[in-house]
Every structure is written in C-alpha cells, then in structure tokens.
C-alpha positions in Angstrom: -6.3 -12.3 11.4 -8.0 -8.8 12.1 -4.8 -7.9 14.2 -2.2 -8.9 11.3 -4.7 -7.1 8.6 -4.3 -3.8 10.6 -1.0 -4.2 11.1 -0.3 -4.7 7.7 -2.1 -2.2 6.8 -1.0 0.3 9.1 2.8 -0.6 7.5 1.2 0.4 3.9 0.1 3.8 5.7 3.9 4.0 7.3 5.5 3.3 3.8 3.7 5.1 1.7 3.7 8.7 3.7 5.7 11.9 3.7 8.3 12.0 6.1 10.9 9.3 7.6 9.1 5.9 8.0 10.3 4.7 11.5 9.4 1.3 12.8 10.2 -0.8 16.4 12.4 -3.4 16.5 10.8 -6.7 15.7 7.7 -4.7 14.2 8.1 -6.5 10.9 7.6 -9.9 12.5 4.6 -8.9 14.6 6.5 -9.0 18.1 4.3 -9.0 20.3 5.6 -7.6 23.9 6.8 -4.4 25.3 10.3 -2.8 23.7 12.9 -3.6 26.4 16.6 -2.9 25.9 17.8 -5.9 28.4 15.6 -8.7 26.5 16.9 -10.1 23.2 14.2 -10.1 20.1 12.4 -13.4 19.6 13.8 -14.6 16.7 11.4 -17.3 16.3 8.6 -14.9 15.7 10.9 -14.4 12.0 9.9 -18.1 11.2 5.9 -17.8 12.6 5.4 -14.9 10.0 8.1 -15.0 7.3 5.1 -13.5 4.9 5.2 -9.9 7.0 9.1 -9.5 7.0 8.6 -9.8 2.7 5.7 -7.2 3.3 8.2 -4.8 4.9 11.0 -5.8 2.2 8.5 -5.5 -0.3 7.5 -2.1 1.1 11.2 -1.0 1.9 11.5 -1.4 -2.2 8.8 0.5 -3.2 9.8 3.2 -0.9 13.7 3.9 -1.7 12.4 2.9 -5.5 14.4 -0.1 -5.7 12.6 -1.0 -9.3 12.8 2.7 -10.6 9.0 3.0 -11.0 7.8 4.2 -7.1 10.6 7.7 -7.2 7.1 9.8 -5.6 7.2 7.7 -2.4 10.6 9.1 -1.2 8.7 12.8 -2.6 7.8 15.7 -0.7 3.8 16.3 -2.0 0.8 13.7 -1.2 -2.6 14.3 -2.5 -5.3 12.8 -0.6 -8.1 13.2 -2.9 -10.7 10.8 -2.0 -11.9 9.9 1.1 -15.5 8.1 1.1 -15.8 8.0 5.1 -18.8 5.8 4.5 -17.2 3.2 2.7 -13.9 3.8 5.0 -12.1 4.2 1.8 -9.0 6.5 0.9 -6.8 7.7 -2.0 -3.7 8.9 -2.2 -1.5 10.1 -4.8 2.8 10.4 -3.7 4.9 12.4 -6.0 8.1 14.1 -6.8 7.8 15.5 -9.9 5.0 13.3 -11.3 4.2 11.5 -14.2 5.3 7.6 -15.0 7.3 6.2 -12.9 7.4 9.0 -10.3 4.0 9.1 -9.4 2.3 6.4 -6.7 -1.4 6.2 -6.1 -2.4 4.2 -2.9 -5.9 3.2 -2.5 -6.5 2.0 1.1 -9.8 -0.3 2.3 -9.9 0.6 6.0 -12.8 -2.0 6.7 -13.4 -6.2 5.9 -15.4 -5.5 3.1 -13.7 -6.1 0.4 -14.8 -4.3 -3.5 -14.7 -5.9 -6.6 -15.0 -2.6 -8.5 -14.3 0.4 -6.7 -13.9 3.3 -9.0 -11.1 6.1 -8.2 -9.9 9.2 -9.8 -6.1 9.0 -11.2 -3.9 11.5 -12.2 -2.8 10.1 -15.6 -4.6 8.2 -18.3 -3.2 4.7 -19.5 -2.0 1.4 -17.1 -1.3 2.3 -13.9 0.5 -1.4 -12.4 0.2 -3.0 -8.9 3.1 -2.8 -6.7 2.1 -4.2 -4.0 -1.6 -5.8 -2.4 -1.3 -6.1 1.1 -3.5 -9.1 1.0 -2.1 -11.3 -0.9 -1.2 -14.6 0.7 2.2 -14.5 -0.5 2.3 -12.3 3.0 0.2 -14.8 5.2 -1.7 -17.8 4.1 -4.4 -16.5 6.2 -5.1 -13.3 4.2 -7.8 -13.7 1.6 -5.9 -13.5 -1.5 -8.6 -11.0 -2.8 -7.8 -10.3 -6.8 -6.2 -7.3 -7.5 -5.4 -6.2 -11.3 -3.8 -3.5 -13.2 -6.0 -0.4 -13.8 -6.1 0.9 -16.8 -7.4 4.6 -16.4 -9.9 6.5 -18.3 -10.8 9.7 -19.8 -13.6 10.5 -17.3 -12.7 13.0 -14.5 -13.3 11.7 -10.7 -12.5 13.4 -7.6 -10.8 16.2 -8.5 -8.7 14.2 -11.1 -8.6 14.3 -15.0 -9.5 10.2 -15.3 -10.3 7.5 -13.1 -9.8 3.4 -13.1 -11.6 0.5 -11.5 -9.5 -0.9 -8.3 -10.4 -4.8 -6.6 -9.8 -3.9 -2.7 -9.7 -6.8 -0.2 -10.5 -6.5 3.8 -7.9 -4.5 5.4 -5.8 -3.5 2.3 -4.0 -1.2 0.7 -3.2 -1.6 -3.1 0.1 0.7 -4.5 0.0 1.6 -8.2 2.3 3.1 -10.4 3.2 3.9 -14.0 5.9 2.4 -16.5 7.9 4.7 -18.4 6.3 5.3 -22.1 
C-alpha cells in the first residue's frame, strides 16, 4: 500500500511539473525489476493494477488538456506558495496565462494523515473543480477512497494569494483543481 501511495503520488508530482514528464517503461503498471533491453515487459503486471495505468491516462489528460480546463499544466510558470513542512503539505499553482480554465492548483499530502479541512490560498475566487484525487479507489481498491469535493474559494487572502478554499486530502495524495470557463 505505502509503496503504490508514493508511487502514485510521485506520478502526480511528474504530471503536474514544468518541464517534459518522462517515465520508464512499465512505470504505469508498477513494474517492479531493473530496466533491461533483452527482457520483454511483464504484461501481466497491466491486469494486477489496471487502476494505476487509468491514473497515468487520467494524468496524461490533464497534462496535454485533453478536457480544455488543465491548459497551465503544459505552461511554463509554477507557483509553489505553500509549503507547511510540519504538516508535509504543499501547494502549487501551474499556469500559462491564468485564469479559468488555464490555471491548475495542486495540493499534495506528503504523509498518511489524511485532512478533512485543510485550508489553502487560491488565486481566483469562485469553484475551483477536482480533476483528479490520487486516492480514489477507482485507482486501487486498496486506496482509502478519502472524500474529496469541489472548493469553492473565498474572499480571504492566504499565503500570498487573494482567497483561499477548504481541500479534504487523503494519505499519500495529491488533489488537481481547476476552473470552468465563466
């Protein structure tokens, strides 16, 4: 469990990052042994943990904006405007040009304790939707299926940003929100 959590979670970190998200062959169905060019993948590993291949689909979408509402993940500028290095918690905030739609805020819970209400600054007021909560079951059956809502943000400045919204965090996980046009 602990070793799929981080996993996971290290793919949210991967997707959701500047740069050109590079992954091993076999990575998004936890292969577990050395890379080697003469032994075949092992397929079977595809049908142990169909739930992590979504998560890297899922993850693949959001980052090339296959819904039209993630465009700041394949963006040049992050933000990392809260880190609570008690709590093992970050915030991030991916853009291109910003605003609905463009913008991406990704909250990550580096530790197994998970938070019902963990408040967050956000750069824009209104409902900011989930795209993705690594811990949902939908990935593995094993993951705790923590609840994770829509924020809606409010006018009260926090961390350095002009509102902030209330975010449900399970163990390991990294929540990605965005903004619908209007």
């Amino acid at each position: 469990w602990y070793s799929r959590k981080r996993s996971t979670l290290g793919a949210c970190l991967l997707f959701t990052s500047p740069g050109i998200p590079m992954i091993l062959q076999g990575q998004e169905f936890l292969t577990d042994s050395w890379f080697k060019d003469d032994k075949p993948l092992d397929w079977s590993k595809l049908e142990q943990y169909p739930g992590i291949q979504r998560l890297y689909t899922d993850l693949i979408q959001l980052r090339r904006n296959y819904h039209n509402t993630t465009r700041g993940l394949s963006g040049q500028f992050v933000d990392m405007y809260h880190v609570n290095a008690e709590a093992r918690i970050i915030a991030y905030h991916r853009y291109d040009q910003g605003g609905p739609q463009d913008s991406v805020v990704v909250v990550v819970n580096l530790t197994s304790q998970p938070w019902d209400e963990y408040w967050v600054g956000l750069p824009a007021e209104g409902l900011w939707t989930v795209r993705l909560c690594s811990d949902a079951q939908v990935y593995d059956l094993e993951f705790t299926n923590h609840p994770c809502f829509d924020v809606t943000a409010i006018a009260e400045p926090q961390d350095g940003q002009p509102f902030k919204g209330k975010v449900s965090l399970g163990p390991y996980t990294a929540v990605i929100l965005s903004q619908d046009a209007g």
